[in-house]
C-alpha positions as CSV (number, residue, x, y, z in Angstrom):
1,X,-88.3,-69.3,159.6
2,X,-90.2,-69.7,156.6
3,X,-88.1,-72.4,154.1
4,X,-85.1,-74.1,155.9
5,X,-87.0,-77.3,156.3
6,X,-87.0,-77.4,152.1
7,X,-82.8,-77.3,152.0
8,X,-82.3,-81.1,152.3
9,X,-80.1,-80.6,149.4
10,X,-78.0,-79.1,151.9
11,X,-75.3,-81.6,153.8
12,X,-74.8,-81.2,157.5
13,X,-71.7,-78.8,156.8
14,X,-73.5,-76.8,154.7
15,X,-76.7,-76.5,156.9
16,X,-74.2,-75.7,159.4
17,X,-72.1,-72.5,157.2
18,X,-75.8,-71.6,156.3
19,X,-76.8,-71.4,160.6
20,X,-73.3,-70.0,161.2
21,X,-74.1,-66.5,158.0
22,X,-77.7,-66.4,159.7
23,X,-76.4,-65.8,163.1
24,X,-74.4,-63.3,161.3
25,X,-77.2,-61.6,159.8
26,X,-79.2,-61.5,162.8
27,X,-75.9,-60.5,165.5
28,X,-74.1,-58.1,163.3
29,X,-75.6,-56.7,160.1
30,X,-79.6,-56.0,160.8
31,X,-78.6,-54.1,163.9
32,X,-75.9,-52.3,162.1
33,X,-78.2,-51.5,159.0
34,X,-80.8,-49.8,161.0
35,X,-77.9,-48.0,162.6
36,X,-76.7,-46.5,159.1
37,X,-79.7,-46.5,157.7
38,X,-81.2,-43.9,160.2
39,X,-78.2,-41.7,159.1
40,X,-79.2,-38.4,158.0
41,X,-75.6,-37.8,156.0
42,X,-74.4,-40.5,153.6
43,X,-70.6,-39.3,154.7
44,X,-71.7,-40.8,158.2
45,X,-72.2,-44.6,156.7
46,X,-68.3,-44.5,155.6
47,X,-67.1,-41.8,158.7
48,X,-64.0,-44.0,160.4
49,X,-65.7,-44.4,163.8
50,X,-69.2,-46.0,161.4
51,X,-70.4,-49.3,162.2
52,X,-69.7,-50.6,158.7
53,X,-66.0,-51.3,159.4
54,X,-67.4,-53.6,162.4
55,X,-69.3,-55.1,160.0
56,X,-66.4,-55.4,157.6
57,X,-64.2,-56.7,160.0
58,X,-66.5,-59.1,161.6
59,X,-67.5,-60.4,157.8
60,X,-63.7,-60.8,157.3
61,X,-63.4,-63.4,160.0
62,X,-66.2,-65.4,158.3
63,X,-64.0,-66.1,155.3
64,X,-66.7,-66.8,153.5
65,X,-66.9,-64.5,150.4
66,X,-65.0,-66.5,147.6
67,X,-66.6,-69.0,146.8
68,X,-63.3,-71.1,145.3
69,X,-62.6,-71.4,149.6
70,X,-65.2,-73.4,150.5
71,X,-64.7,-77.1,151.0
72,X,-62.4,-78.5,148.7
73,X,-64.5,-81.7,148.6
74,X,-67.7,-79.8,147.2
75,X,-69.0,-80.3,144.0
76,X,-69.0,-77.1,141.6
77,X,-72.8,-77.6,141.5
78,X,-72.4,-78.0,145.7
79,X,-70.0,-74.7,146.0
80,X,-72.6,-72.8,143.4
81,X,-75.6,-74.1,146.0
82,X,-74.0,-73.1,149.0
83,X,-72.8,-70.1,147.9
84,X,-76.5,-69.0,146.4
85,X,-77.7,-69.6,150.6
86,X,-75.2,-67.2,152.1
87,X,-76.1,-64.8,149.8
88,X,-78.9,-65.1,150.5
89,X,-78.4,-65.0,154.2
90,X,-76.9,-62.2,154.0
91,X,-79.2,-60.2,152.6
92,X,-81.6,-61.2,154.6
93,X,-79.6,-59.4,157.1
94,X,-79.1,-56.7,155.3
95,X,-78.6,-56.6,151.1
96,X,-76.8,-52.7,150.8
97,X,-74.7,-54.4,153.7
98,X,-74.5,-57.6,151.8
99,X,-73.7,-56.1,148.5
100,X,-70.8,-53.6,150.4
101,X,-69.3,-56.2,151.6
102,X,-69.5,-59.0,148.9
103,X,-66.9,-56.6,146.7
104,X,-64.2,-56.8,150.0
105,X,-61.4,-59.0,148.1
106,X,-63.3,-59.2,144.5
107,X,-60.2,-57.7,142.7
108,X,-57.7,-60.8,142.8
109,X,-59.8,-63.3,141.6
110,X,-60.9,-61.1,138.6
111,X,-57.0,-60.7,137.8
112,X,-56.7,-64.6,137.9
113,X,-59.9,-65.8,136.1
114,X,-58.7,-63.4,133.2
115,X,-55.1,-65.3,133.6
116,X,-53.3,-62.4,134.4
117,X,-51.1,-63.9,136.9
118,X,-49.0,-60.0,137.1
119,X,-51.8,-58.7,138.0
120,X,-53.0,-61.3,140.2
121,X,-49.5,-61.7,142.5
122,X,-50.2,-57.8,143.0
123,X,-53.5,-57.5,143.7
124,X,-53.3,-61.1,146.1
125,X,-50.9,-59.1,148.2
126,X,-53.7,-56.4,149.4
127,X,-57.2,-57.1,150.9
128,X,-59.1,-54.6,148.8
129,X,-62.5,-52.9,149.4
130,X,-63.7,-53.6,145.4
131,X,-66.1,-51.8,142.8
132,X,-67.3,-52.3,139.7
133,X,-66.8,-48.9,138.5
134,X,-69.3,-48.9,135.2
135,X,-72.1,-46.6,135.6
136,X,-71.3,-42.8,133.6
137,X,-73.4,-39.8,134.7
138,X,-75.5,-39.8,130.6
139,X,-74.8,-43.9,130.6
140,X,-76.6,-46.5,132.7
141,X,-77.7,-49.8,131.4
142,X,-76.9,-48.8,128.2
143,X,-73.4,-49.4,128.9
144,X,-73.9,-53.4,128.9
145,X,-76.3,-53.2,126.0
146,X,-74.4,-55.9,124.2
147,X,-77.1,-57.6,122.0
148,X,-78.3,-54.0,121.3
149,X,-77.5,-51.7,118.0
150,X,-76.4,-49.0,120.4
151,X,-73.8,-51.2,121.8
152,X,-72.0,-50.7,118.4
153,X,-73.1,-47.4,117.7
154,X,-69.5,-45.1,116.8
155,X,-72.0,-41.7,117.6
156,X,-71.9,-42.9,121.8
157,X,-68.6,-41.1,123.1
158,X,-69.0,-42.2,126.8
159,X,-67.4,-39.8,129.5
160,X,-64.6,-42.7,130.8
161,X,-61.8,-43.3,128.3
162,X,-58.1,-44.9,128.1
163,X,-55.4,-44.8,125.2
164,X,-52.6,-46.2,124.8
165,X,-49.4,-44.9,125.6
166,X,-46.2,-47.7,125.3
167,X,-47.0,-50.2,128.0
168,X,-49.3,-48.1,130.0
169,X,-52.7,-47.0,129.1
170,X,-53.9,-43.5,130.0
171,X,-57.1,-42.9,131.6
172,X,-59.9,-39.9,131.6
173,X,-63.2,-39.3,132.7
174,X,-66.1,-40.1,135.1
175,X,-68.1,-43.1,137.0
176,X,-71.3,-42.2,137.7
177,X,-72.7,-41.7,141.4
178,X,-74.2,-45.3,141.3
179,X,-70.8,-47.2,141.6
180,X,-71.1,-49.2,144.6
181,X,-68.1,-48.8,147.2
182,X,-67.2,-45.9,144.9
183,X,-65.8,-43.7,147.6
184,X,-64.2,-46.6,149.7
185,X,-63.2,-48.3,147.3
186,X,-59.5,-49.0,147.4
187,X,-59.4,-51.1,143.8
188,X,-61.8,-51.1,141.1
189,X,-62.7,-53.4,137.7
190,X,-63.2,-49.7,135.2
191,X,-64.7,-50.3,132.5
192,X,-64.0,-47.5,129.6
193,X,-63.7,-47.1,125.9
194,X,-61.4,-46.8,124.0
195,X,-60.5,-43.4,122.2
196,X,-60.1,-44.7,119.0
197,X,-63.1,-47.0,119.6
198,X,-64.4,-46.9,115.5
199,X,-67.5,-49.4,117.5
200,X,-69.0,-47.2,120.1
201,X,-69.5,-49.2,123.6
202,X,-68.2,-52.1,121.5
203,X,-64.8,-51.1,121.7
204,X,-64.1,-51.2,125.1
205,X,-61.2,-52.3,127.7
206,X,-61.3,-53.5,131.6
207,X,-58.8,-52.7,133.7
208,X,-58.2,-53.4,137.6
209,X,-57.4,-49.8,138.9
210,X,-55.5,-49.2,142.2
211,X,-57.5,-46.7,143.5
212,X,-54.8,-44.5,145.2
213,X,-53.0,-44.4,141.6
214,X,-52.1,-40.7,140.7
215,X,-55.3,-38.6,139.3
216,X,-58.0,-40.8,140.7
217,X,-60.3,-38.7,143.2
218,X,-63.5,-39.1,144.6
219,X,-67.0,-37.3,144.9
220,X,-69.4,-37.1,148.1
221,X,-71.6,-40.3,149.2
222,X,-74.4,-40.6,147.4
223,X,-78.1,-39.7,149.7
224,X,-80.4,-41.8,147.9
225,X,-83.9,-43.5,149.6
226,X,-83.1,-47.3,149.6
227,X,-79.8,-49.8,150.7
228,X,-78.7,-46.6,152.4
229,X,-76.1,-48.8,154.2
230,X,-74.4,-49.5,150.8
231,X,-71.5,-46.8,150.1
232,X,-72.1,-45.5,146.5
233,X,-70.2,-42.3,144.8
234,X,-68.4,-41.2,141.7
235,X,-64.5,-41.8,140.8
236,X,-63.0,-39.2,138.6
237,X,-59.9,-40.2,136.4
238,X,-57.4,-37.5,135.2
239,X,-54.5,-38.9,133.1
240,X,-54.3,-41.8,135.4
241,X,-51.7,-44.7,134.2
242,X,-52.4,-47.7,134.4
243,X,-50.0,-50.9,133.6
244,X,-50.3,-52.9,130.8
245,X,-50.1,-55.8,133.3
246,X,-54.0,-54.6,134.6
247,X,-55.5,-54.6,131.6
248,X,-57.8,-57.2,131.7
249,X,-59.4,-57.3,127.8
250,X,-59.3,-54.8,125.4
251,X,-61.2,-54.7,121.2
252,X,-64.8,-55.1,119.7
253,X,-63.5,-58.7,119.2
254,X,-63.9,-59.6,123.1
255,X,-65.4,-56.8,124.7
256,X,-68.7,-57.7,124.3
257,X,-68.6,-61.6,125.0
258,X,-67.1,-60.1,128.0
259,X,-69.9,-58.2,129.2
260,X,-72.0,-60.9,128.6
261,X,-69.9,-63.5,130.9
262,X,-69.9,-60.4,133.6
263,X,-73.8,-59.5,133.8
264,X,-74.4,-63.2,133.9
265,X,-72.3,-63.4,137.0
266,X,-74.5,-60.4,138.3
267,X,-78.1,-61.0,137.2
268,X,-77.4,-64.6,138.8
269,X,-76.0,-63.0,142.2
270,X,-79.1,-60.1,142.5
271,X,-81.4,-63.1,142.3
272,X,-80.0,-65.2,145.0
273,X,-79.5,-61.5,146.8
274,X,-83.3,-60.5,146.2
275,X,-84.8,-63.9,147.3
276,X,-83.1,-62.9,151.2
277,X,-84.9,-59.3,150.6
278,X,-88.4,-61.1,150.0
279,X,-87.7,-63.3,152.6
280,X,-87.1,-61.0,155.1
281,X,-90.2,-59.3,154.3
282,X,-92.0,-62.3,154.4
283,X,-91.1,-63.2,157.9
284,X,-91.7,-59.6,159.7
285,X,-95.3,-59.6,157.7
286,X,-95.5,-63.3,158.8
287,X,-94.6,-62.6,162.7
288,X,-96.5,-59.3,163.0
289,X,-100.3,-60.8,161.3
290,X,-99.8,-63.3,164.4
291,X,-99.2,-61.1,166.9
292,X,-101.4,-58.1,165.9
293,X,-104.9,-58.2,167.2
294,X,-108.1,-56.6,165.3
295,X,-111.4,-58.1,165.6
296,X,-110.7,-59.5,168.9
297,X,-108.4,-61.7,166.9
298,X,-104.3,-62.3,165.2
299,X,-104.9,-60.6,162.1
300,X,-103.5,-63.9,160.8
301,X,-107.3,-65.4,161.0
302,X,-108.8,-62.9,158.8
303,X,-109.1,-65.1,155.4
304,X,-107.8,-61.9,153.8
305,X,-104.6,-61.7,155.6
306,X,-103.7,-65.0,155.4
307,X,-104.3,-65.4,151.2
308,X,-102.2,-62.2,151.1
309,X,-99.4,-64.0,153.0
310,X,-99.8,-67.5,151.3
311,X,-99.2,-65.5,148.1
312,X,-96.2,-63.4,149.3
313,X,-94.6,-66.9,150.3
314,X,-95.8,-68.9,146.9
315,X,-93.6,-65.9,145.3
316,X,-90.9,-66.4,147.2
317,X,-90.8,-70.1,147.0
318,X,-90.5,-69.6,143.1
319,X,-88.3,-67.0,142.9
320,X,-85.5,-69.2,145.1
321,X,-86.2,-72.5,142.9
322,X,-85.3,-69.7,140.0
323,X,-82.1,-68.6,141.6
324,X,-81.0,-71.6,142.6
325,X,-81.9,-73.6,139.6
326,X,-79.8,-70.6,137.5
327,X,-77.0,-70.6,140.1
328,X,-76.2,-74.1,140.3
329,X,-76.9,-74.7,136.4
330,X,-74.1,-71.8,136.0
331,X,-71.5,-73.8,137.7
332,X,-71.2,-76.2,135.4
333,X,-72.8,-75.5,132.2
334,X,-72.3,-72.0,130.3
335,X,-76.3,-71.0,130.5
336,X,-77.9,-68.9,128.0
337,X,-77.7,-65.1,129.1
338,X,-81.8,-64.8,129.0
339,X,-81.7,-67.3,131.9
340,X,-79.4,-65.1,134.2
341,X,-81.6,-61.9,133.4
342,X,-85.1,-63.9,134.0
343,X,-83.4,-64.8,137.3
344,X,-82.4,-61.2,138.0
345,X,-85.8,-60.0,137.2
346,X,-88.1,-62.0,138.8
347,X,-86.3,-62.2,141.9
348,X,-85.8,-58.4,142.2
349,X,-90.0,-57.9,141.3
350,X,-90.4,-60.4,143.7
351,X,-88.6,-58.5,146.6
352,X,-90.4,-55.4,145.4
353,X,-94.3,-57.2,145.8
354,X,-93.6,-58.9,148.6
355,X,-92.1,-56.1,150.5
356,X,-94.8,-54.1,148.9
357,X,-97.4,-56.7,150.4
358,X,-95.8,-56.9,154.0
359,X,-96.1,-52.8,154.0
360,X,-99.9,-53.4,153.3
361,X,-100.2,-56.2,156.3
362,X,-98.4,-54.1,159.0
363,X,-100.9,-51.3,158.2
364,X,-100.4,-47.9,158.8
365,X,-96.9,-49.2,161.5
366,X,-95.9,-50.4,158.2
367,X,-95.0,-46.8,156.9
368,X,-93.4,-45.9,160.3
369,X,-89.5,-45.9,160.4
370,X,-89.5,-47.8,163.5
371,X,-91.1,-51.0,162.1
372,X,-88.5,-52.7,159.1
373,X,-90.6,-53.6,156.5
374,X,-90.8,-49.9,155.1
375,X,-86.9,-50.1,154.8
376,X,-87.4,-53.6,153.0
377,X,-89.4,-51.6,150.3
378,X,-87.1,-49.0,150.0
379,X,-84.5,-51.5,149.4
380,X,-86.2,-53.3,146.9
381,X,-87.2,-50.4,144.7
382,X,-83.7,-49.9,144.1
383,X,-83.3,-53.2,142.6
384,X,-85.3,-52.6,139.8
385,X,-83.1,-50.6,138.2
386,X,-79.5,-51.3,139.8
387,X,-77.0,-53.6,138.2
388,X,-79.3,-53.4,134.6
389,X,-82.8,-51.9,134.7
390,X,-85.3,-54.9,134.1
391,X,-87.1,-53.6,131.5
392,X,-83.9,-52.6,129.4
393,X,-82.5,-56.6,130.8
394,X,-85.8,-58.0,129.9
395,X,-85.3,-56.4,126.2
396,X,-81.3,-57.8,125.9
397,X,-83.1,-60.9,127.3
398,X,-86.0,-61.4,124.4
399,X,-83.3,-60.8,122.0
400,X,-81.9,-63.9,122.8
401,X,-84.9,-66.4,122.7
């Protein structure tokens, strides 16, 4: 370990939920992510007899992914804290395995922090794999471009679309490859525009979408180079109905503020998320300079190694006091959106150097499949562009200083 003598913000409780996720990480998900991540077929990550439902079921008994469970008695700074460790615990583990398994019972909540208490009495009642189903095959981050003139532009048509028919509203169209838990998925948050929409993106709706609704199918697992343990595949809507009840917002008016509350919520978790990624890395590069000998020596004494490694952990030191700081500030203050996207970026580069870093101090076993850190780098080059590129972020971001 590398940091846990800096949490004495931490109580006893918390250092012990944090020791209890860790075990967690180390027991169940790093042996299961090589396991899936050695797959040759994305189709066998989600096959019944996979080790991701182990991992699913095992997470389950944790209880540990809402944060509105946690001790009663915790501050909503405390709750935001603790909450920022187990994720990043759990990626640390494993963050595809973290990110799979961090949707598992998302849907609810979203029905009841919208107040739509319908909504919420259904959904309550099931234990839904979730998605955030966003992503169109000719729209990425463009999609959550709200401080951008494209946002607004009438001339985007995206693929997904609802109308309104009574007390139902109709839904066509695609979700792109990229949706995570797209093929498992058993309930979604959709994001889609309007047809009417006279404001492009602008004029958008959410909905929370059963996923075994009438005219919703599903493509193939997606074979991609990193988080290869996280499920990710396109949903296909034809005419599918959808109550009025599970519409969450709909108009220009509020679509937008919304997108801004959402990617705040997800910049902030990809920080916390990355900064277990880094860590990782940091550890196996950390552990393998002191026990690999050249020179007659750990390559841990070569004054080369060891300022490599005192800047992969200076990086990773930052990057938590980023996540944290924009975690726990979130809790109880509304932040600025730049804050959330700084936190995003530079925690996700972060993960990318250091892993990067740790690739150059296990050498040539650092490219070999059966040493982690390669996997670690994989992982992290995804990161850059998931949930917002960071240079299209970064832009959204400057707009707002």
């Amino acid at each position: 370990m590398t940091t846990y003598h800096l949490d004495s913000a931490l109580s006893d409780d918390m250092k012990q939920v944090r020791d209890t996720v860790h075990r967690f990480a180390v027991e169940v998900m790093r042996p299961a992510a090589a396991e899936l991540d050695r797959m040759s077929d994305a189709s066998d990550v989600v096959a019944p007899d996979s080790v991701l439902w182990k991992v699913m079921d095992r997470y389950k008994e944790l209880g540990i992914g809402d944060p509105s469970k946690y001790d009663p008695d915790l501050s909503p700074a405390e709750r935001a804290l603790l909450h920022a460790v187990v994720l990043e615990e759990l990626s640390w583990g494993d963050v595809g395995l973290a990110i799979s398994v961090g949707l598992c019972d998302t849907i609810a909540p979203w029905a009841l922090g919208f107040g739509r208490q319908e909504a919420y009495e259904y959904f309550s009642k099931r234990e839904d794999i979730g998605c955030l189903a966003l992503t169109e095959p000719d729209h990425g981050s463009d999609h959550v471009g709200f401080t951008e003139p494209i946002f607004s532009d009438p001339a985007v048509r995206p693929s997904c679309r609802a109308r309104r028919e009574g007390n139902e509203y109709v839904i066509n169209g695609q979700k792109a490859a990229w949706v995570s838990n797209g093929t498992i998925a058993t309930a979604a948050a959709l994001f889609c525009t309007m047809e009417d929409s006279k404001d492009g993106l602008k004029g958008g709706a959410a909905f929370l979408v059963p996923l075994e609704l009438p005219g919703v199918s599903r493509g193939k697992p997606l074979d991609k180079i990193g988080q290869r343990s996280l499920n990710q595949g396109e949903i296909f809507f034809s005419d599918v109905r959808v109550p009025e009840a599970f519409m969450l917002i709909e108009g220009p008016d509020a679509y937008g503020m919304v997108w801004e509350m959402v990617l705040k919520q997800a910049n902030s978790a990809m920080g916390q998320q990355f900064v277990g990624v880094a860590r990782a890395a940091l550890d196996h590069a950390v552990a393998y300079a002191k026990e690999r000998v050249q020179g007659g020596v750990p390559i841990i004494q070569h004054q080369g190694v060891k300022a490599r490694l005192f800047r992969m952990f200076s990086k990773v030191e930052a990057a938590r006091a980023l996540a944290r700081r924009v975690a726990v500030e979130a809790a109880v203050a509304d932040i600025p959106f730049q804050h959330a996207a700084a936190s995003k970026i530079v925690c996700t580069q972060t993960a990318y150097e250091v892993a990067h870093d740790a690739v150059q101090i296990f050498g040539g076993n650092g490219l070999a499949r059966e040493y982690p850190v390669e996997k670690l780098f994989r992982d992290a080059r995804a990161s850059l562009i998931e949930d917002g590129e960071n240079d299209f972020l970064g832009l959204m971001a400057a707009s707002r200083l």
